[in-house]
MILO-847712 format. One record per residue (C-alpha): residue number from 1; chain; z, x, y. Coordinates in steps of 0.02 Angstrom, whole numbers, always signed. Layout:
# residues N
NUM A Z X Y
...
# end
This chain:
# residues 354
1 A -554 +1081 +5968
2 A -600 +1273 +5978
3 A -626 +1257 +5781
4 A -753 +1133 +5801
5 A -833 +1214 +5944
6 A -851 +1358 +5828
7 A -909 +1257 +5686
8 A -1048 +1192 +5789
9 A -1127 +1352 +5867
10 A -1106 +1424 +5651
11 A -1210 +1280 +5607
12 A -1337 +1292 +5759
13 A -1369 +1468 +5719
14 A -1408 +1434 +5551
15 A -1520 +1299 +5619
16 A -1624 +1446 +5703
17 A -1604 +1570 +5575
18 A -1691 +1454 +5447
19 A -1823 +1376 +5580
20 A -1862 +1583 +5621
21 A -1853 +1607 +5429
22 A -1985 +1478 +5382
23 A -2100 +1520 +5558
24 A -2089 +1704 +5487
25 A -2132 +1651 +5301
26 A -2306 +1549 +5349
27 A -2431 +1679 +5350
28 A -2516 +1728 +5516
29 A -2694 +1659 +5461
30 A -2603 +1482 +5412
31 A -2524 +1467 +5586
32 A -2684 +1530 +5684
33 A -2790 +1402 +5566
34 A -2647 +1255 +5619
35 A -2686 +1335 +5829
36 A -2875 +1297 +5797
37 A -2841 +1162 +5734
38 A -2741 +1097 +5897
39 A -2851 +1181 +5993
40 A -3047 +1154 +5969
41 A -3093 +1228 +6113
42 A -3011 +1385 +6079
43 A -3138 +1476 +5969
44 A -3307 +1461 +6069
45 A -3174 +1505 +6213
46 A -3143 +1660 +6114
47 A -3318 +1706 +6069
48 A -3399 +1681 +6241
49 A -3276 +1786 +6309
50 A -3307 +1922 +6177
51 A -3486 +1901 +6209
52 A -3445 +1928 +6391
53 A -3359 +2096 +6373
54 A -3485 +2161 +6227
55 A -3617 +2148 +6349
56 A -3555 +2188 +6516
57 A -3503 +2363 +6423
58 A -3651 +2376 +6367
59 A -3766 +2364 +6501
60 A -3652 +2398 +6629
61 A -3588 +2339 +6812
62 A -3725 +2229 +6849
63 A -3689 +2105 +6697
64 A -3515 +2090 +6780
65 A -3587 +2051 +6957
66 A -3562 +1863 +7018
67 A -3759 +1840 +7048
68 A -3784 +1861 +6846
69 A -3620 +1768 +6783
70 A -3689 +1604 +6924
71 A -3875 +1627 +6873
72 A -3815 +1598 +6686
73 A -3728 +1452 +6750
74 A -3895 +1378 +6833
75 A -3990 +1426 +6676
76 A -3861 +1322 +6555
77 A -3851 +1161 +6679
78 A -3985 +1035 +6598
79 A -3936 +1107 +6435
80 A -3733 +1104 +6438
81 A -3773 +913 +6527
82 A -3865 +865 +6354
83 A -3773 +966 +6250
84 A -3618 +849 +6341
85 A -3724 +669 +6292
86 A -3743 +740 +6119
87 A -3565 +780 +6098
88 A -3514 +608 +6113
89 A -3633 +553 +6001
90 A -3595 +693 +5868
91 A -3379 +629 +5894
92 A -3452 +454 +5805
93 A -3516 +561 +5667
94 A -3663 +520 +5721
95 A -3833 +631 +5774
96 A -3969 +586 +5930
97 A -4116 +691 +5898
98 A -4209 +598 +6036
99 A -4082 +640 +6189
100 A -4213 +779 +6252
101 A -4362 +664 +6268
102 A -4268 +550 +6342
103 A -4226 +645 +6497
104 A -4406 +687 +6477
105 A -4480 +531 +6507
106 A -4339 +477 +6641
107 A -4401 +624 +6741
108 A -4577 +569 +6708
109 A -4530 +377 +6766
110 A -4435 +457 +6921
111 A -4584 +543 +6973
112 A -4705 +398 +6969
113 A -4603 +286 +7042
114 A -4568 +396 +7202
115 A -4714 +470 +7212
116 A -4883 +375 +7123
117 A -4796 +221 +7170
118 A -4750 +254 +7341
119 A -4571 +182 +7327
120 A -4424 +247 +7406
121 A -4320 +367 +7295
122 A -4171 +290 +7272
123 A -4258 +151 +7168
124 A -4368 +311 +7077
125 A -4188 +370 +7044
126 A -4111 +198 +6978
127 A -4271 +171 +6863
128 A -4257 +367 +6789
129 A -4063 +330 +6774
130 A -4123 +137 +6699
131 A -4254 +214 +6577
132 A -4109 +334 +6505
133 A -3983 +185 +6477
134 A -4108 +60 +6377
135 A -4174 +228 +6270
136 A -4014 +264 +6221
137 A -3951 +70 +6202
138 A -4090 +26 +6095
139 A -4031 +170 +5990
140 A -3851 +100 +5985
141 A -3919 -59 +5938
142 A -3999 +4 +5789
143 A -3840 +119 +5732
144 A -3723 +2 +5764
145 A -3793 -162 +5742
146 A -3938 -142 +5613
147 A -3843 -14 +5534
148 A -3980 +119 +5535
149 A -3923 +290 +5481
150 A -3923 +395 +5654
151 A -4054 +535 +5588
152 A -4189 +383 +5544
153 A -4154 +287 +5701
154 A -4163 +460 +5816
155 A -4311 +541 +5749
156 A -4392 +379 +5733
157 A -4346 +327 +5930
158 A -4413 +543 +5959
159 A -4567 +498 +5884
160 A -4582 +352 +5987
161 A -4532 +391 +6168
162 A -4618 +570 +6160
163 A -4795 +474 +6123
164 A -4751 +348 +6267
165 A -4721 +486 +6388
166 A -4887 +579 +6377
167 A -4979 +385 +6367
168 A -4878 +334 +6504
169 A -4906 +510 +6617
170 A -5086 +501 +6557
171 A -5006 +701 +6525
172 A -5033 +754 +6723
173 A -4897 +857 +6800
174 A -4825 +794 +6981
175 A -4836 +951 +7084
176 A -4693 +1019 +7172
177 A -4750 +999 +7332
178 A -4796 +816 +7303
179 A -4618 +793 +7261
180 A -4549 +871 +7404
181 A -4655 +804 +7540
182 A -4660 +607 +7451
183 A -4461 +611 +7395
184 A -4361 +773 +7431
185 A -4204 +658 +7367
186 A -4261 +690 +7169
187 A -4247 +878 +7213
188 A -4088 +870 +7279
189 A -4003 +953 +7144
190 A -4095 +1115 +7154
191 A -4029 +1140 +7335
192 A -3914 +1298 +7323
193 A -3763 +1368 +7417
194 A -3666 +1539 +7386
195 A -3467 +1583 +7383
196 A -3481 +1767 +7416
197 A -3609 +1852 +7325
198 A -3608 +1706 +7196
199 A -3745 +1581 +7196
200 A -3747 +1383 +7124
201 A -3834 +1240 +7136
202 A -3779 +1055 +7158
203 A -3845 +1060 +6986
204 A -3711 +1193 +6907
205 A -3573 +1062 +7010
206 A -3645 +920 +6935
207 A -3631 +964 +6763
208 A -3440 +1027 +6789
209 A -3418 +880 +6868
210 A -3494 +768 +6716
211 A -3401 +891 +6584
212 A -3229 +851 +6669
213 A -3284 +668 +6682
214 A -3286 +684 +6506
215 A -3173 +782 +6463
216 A -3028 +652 +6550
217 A -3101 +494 +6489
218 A -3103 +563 +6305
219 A -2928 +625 +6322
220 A -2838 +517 +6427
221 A -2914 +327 +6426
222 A -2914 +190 +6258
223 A -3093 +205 +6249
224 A -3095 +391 +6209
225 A -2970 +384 +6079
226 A -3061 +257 +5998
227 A -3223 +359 +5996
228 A -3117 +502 +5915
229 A -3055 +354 +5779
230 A -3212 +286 +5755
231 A -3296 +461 +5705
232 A -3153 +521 +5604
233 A -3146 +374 +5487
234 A -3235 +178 +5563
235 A -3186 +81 +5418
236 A -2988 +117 +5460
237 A -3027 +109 +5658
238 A -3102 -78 +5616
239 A -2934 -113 +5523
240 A -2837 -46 +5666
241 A -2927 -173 +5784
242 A -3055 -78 +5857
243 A -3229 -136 +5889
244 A -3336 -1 +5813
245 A -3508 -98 +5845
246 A -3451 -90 +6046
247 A -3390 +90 +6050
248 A -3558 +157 +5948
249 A -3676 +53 +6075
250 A -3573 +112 +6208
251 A -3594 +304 +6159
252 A -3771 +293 +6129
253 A -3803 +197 +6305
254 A -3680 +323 +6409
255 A -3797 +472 +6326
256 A -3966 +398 +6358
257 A -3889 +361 +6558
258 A -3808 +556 +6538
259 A -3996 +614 +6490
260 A -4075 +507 +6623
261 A -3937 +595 +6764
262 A -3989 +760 +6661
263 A -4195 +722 +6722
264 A -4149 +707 +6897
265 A -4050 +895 +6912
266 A -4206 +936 +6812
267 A -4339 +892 +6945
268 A -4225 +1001 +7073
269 A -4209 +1129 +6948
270 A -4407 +1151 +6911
271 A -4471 +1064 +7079
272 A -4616 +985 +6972
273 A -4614 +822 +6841
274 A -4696 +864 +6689
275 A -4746 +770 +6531
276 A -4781 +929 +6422
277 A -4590 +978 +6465
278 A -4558 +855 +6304
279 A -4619 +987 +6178
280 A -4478 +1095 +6243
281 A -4349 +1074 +6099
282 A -4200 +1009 +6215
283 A -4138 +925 +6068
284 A -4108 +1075 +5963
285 A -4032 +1181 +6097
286 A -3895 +1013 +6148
287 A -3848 +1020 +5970
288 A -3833 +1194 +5962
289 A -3733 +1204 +6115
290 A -3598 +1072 +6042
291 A -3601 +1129 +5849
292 A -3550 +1308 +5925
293 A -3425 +1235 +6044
294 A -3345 +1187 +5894
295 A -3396 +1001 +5881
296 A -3371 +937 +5692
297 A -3517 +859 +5641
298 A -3412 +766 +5521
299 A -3357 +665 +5681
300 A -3182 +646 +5771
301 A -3138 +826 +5786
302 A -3199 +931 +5933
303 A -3180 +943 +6131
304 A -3308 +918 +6254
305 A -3225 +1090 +6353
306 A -3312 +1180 +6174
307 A -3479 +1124 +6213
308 A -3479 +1186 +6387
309 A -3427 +1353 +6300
310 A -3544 +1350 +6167
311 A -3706 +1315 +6315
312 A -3619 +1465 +6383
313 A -3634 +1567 +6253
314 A -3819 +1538 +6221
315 A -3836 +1585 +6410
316 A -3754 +1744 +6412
317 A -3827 +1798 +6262
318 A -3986 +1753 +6300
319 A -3950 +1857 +6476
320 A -3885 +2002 +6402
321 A -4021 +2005 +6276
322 A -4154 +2019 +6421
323 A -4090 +2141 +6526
324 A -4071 +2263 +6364
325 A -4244 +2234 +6366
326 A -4240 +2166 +6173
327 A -4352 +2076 +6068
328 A -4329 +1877 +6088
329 A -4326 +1845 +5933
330 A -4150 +1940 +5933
331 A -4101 +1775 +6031
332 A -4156 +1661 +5908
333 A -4077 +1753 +5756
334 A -3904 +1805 +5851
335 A -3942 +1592 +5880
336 A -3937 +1534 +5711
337 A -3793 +1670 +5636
338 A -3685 +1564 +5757
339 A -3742 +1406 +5734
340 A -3680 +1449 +5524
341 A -3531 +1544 +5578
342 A -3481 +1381 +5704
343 A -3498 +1263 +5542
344 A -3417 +1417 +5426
345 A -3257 +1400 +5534
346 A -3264 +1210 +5579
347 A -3240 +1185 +5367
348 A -3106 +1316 +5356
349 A -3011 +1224 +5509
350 A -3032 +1059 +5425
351 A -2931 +1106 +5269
352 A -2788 +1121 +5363
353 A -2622 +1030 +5298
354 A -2562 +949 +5455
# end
């Protein structure tokens, strides 16, 4: 019996020897390639907090202070909101160059509504929300039912909803006091509270809040899994039983209602409605956000924690930038090496042996 108690702990041991012999023998940039892998999340993690430290040495104390870290946090809220719509649509493989126009125009149809129209709020608020959902369903209708490619259909449905906003707004801004005094409930999101010397919004809450939404429904539910399997390859997700058609119409409707939730924390954010708030590129800075949170734009590799990160980023660069007192243009250029470097690393993760 003792002999065979021995036996077994010789053999276990050379169980770990050879497991610790093989960990030791994969190089250290294979296993931190496989971690990435596992791990999307990880690198914009990384980055932002490098950017954090490179910048709060830099300038010093006051980049470290609560009231700078929460004011980049306000700045990044409609942004990391759209950047979160666009990430779903991005998991599908898929592109929606018309998400910032949309919230546009479901600001605009708020606005109106409460206060050209004289209706209560809540309905201005259902018909912004409304106007967000049938934008982005008409766009999952012609992905997924027409077949459309997703560049065509968006900048075609960009084209279209930015000319119907300034027709439909006849261009003219809604003041800020109009809003407030007519329907204080669309600027509800701008109302802000502190925790210490920190200061948010409802806004900042609200797009945690949506992020985690997210983030759980994507990782945890059927319906998430099957957006990850229908971006990573459809024609094998339609074998496996999934309805592709649904889950792409789905994804395109929950990002038009995301961009339509993203107008309302606008109006608090801004106090004001305006039309000409369409020629801000809110397309291009969503994408940005997800591409450096490490979203493939192969589709079905990516997490929606990256793109909260990679709004982030943009944020406290942008911050840092300003209080150096630098050129903007050092924003846009420090922009686009990241943008490359995101994609650089996304293909070197993606060649991976699992």
């Amino acid at each position: 019996m003792a002999q065979a108690q021995d036996y077994e702990r010789v053999i276990e041991g050379s169980d770990r020897s050879v497991a610790s012999f093989e960990h030791e023998s994969v190089p250290f940039v294979k296993r931190a390639q496989h971690f990435l892998h596992s791990n999307p999340a990880a690198v914009p993690l990384i980055v932002l907090i490098a950017s954090i430290l490179i910048f709060g040495l830099t300038i010093g104390g006051r980049f470290f202070s609560s009231y700078t870290l929460t004011l980049i946090l306000q700045q990044i809220a409609i942004v990391g909101m759209l950047g979160a719509a666009q990430t779903l649509v991005i998991l599908t493989a898929g592109i929606d160059l018309s998400i910032g126009v949309i919230m546009v125009i479901s600001s605009v149809v708020m606005g109106n509504v409460a206060v050209s129209y004289g209706l209560p709020a809540p309905i201005a608020v259902v018909a912004g929300l409304a106007t967000g959902f049938l934008c982005g369903l008409l766009n999952g209708f012609l992905v997924a039912v027409v077949k459309l490619p997703p560049f065509i259909v968006t900048l075609g449905t960009w084209n279209i909803v930015m000319a119907t906003n300034f027709i439909y707004s006849a261009n003219e801004t809604i003041r800020d006091a109009d809003v407030a005094a007519t329907a204080p409930l669309l600027q509800l999101f701008g109302i802000n509270f502190r925790v210490g010397s920190a200061v948010l919004t409802l806004g900042v809450l609200a797009m945690v809040l949506l992020v985690a939404i997210l983030w759980y429904v994507l990782n945890h539910t059927a319906w998430g899994r099957h957006v990850y399997a229908v971006g990573d390859d459809p024609e094998a997700a339609k074998l496996s039983g999934i309805q592709t058609k649904k889950v792409l119409m789905a994804v395109y409707a929950i990002a038009g209602l995301i961009a339509g939730f993203a107008a309302w924390v606008s109006i608090g954010r801004n106090g004001s409605v305006s039309p000409s708030a369409a020629v801000t590129d809110y397309n291009l800075q969503a994408i940005t956000a997800a591409v450096i949170g490490g979203i493939s734009l192969f589709g079905g590799r990516g997490s929606i924690l990256g793109t909260l990160f990679g709004a982030m980023i943009v944020g406290v660069v942008s911050m840092g930038l300003n209080m150096l007192g630098a050129d903007p243009q050092w924003k846009v250029l420090l922009t686009g090496v990241l943008i490359i470097g995101a994609v650089a690393v996304d293909q070197w993760i993606r060649k991976v042996s699992v």
